[in-house]
Each structure stands twice: as structure tokens, then as C-alpha cells.
C-alpha positions as a Python dict, from the first residue, in 0.01 Angstrom:
ca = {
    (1, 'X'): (0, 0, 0),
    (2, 'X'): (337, -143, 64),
    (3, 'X'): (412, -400, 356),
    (4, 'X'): (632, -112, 546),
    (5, 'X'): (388, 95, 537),
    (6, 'X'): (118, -110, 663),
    (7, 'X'): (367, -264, 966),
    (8, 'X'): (414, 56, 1101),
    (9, 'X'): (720, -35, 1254),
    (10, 'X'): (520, -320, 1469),
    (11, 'X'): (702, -599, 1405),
    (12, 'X'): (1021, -490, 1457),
    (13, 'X'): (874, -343, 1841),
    (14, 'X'): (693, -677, 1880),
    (15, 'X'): (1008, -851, 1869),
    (16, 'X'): (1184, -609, 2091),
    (17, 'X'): (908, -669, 2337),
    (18, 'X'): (954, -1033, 2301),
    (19, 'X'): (1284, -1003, 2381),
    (20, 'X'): (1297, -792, 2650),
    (21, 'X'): (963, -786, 2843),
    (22, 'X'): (746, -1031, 2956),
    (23, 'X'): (526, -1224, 2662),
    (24, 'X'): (213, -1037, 2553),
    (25, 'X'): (-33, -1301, 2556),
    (26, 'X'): (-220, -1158, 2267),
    (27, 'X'): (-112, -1131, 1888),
    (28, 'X'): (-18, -750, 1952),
    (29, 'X'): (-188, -584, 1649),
    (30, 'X'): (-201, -183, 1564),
    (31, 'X'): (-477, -64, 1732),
    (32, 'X'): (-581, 41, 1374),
    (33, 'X'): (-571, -336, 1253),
    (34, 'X'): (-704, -448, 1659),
    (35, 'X'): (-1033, -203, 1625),
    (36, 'X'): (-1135, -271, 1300),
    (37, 'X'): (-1190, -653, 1330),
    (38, 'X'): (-1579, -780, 1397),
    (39, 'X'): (-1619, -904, 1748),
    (40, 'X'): (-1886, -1016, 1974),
    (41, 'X'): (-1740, -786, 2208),
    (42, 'X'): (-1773, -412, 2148),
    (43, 'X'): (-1400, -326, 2101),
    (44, 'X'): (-1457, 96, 2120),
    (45, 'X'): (-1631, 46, 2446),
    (46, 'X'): (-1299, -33, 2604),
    (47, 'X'): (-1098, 280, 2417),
    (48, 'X'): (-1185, 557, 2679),
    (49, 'X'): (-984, 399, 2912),
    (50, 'X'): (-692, 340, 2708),
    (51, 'X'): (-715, 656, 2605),
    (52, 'X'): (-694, 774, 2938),
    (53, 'X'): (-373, 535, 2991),
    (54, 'X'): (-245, 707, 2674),
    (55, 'X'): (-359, 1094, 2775),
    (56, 'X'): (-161, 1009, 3163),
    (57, 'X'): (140, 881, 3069),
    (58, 'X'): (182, 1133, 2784),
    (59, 'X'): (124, 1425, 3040),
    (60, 'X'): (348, 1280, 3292),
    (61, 'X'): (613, 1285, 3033),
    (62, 'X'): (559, 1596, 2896),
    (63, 'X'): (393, 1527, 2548),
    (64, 'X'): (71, 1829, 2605),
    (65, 'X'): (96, 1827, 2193),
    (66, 'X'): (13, 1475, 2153),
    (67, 'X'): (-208, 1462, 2454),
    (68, 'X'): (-385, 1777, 2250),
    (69, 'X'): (-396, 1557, 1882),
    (70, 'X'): (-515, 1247, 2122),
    (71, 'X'): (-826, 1429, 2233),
    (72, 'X'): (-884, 1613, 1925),
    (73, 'X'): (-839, 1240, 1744),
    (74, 'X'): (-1145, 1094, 2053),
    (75, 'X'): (-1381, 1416, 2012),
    (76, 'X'): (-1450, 1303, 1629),
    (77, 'X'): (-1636, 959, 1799),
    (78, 'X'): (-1430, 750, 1538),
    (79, 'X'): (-1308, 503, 1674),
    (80, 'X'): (-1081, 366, 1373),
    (81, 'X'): (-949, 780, 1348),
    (82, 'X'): (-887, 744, 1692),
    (83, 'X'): (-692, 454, 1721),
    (84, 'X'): (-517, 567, 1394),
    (85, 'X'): (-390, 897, 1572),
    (86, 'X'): (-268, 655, 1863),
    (87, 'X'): (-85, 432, 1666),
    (88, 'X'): (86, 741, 1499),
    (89, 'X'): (171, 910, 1812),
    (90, 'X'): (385, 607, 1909),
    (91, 'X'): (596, 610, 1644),
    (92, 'X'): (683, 996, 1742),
    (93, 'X'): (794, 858, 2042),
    (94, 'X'): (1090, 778, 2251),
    (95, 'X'): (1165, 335, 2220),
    (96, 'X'): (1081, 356, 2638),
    (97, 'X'): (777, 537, 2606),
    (98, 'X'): (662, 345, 2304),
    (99, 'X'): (673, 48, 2471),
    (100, 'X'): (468, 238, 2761),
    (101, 'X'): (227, 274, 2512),
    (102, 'X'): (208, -42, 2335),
    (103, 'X'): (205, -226, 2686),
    (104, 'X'): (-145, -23, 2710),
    (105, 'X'): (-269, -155, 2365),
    (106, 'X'): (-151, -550, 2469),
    (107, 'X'): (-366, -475, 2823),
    (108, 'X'): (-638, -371, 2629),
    (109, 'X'): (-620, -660, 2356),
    (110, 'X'): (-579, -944, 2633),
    (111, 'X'): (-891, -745, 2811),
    (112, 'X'): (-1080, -752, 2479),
    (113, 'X'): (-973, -1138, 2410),
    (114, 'X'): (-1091, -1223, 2788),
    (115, 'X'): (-1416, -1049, 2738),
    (116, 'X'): (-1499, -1207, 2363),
    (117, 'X'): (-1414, -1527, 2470),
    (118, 'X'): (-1662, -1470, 2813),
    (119, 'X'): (-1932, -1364, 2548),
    (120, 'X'): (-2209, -1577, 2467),
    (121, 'X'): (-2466, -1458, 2252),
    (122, 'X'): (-2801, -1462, 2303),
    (123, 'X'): (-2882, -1741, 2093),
    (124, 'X'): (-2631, -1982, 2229),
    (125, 'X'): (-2733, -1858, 2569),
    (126, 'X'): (-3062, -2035, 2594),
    (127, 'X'): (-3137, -2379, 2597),
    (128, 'X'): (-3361, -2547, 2282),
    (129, 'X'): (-3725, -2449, 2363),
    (130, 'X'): (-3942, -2744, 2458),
    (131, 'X'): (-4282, -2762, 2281),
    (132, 'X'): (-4518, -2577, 2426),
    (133, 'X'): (-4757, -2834, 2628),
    (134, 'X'): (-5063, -2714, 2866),
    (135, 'X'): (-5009, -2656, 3185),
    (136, 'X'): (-5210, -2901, 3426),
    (137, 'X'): (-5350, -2598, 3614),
    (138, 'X'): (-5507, -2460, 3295),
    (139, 'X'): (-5686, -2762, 3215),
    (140, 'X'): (-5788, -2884, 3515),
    (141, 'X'): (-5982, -2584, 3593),
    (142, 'X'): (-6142, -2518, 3246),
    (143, 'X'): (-6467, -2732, 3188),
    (144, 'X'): (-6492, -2707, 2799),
    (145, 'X'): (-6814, -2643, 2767),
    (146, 'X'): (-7012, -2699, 2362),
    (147, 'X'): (-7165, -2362, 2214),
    (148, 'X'): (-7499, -2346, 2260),
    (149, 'X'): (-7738, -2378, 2003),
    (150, 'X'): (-7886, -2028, 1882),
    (151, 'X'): (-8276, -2005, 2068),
    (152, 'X'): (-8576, -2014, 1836),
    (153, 'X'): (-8659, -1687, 1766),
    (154, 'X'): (-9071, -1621, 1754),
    (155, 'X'): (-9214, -1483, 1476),
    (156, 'X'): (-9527, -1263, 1432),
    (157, 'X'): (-9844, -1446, 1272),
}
């Protein structure tokens, strides 16, 4: 696959963005490249409401067609097919509604960064177990007591 191809036009809108909008405070990545990374934090559970950014602002501005692929893209519950359909819908686009769009993906990205970086897992999370000692209660109660020996059992003469 050749570097255009895999860019997707990003860099060349990153830059723009740099210029003329306020800093994204994430490495803006396709949402392709953005969903397919491992995490700690579950990156599809945040997509719905993208989408829904995505699904608004499209039928505000008239785009039922994309809106249509968009929802026909999030009914397959693939989340890298989904994101590719996004990514490809923006560069159908308009440069001002693009950047709409791509101002979704950096709010999701930063959201996704916050959230990962918030995560601990569950292993880091607890403290070293302490070895395992009686508890004073337990012992103070118990009287250990020897097993008896077994009674003499009588015989028949």
C-alpha cells in the first residue's frame, strides 16, 4: 500500500487544522488507524456517540446518503468497518464540514486518551497482599483440643 493511500489526505487536514483552529491535543489519527490500536480503554464503547455527532451534523447539512452508508457501516457491529466508512465519508466532504467532522474524531481521541490514562487495571489497583496471619479472634476462642484415643472395643469370650 502506498503512503498516499494510507494518509488519506490526513496530514495535509492536520496541518490545516493546526493552522487555523485551535491545537488538537491528541496525535489526530484516522479513526481507522485510532480504533485499531490495543488500549486499556475500550475504544468502540465511545463510537455510538460519535457516531451520533457524525449522523447530526450530516443531517443538518443535508448529507441523508451518507447519514444512510453511516448507519448501514454501525449495523454490521464492526467497529474497524465502521470507522473505515467514517473516515471515507470525510473525504466526500466539503473542507468546512470535514473539519466538523474531524473536530468530532480529536473530541473523541482526547476523551479516549483522558479515559486510558484514568485506567488502572486491576492488578495495579490493589496493594501487595500481606501474608495471611490468624486473626486474634480465631485463636483466642479455639481451645485445640488432641484426638482422642479410639475406646477399647470388648470382645466376645
Amino acid at each position: 500500500m502506498n503512503e498516499e493511500k494510507q494518509d488519506n489526505g490526513y496530514e495535509e487536514e492536520r496541518q490545516r487544522l493546526n493552522e487555523k483552529r485551535p491545537k488538537c491535543s491528541v496525535n489526530l489519527e484516522s479513526m481507522e488507524q485510532w480504533i485499531s490500536e490495543d488500549t486499556k480503554f475500550c475504544r468502540p464503547c465511545v463510537l455510538p456517540v460519535t457516531i451520533d455527532w457524525y449522523r447530526q451534523e450530516l443531517t443538518e447539512r443535508g448529507h441523508i446518503e451518507l447519514v444512510e452508508e453511516l448507519d448501514k457501516a454501525r449495523m454490521t457491529e464492526d467497529p474497524d468497518a465502521t470507522c473505515r466508512v467514517m473516515d471515507a465519508i470525510k473525504e466526500r466532504l466539503p473542507v468546512d464540514l470535514r473539519y466538523r467532522l474531524m473536530e468530532f474524531d480529536c473530541s473523541t481521541q482526547e476523551h479516549a486518551a483522558d479515559m486510558e490514562d484514568e485506567i488502572t487495571l486491576p492488578d495495579e489497583a490493589l496493594p501487595e497482599p500481606s501474608p495471611l496471619q490468624p486473626r486474634t479472634e480465631d485463636t483466642e476462642s479455639e481451645v485445640l483440643q488432641e484426638p482422642l484415643p479410639p475406646e477399647p472395643q470388648e470382645t466376645e469370650r
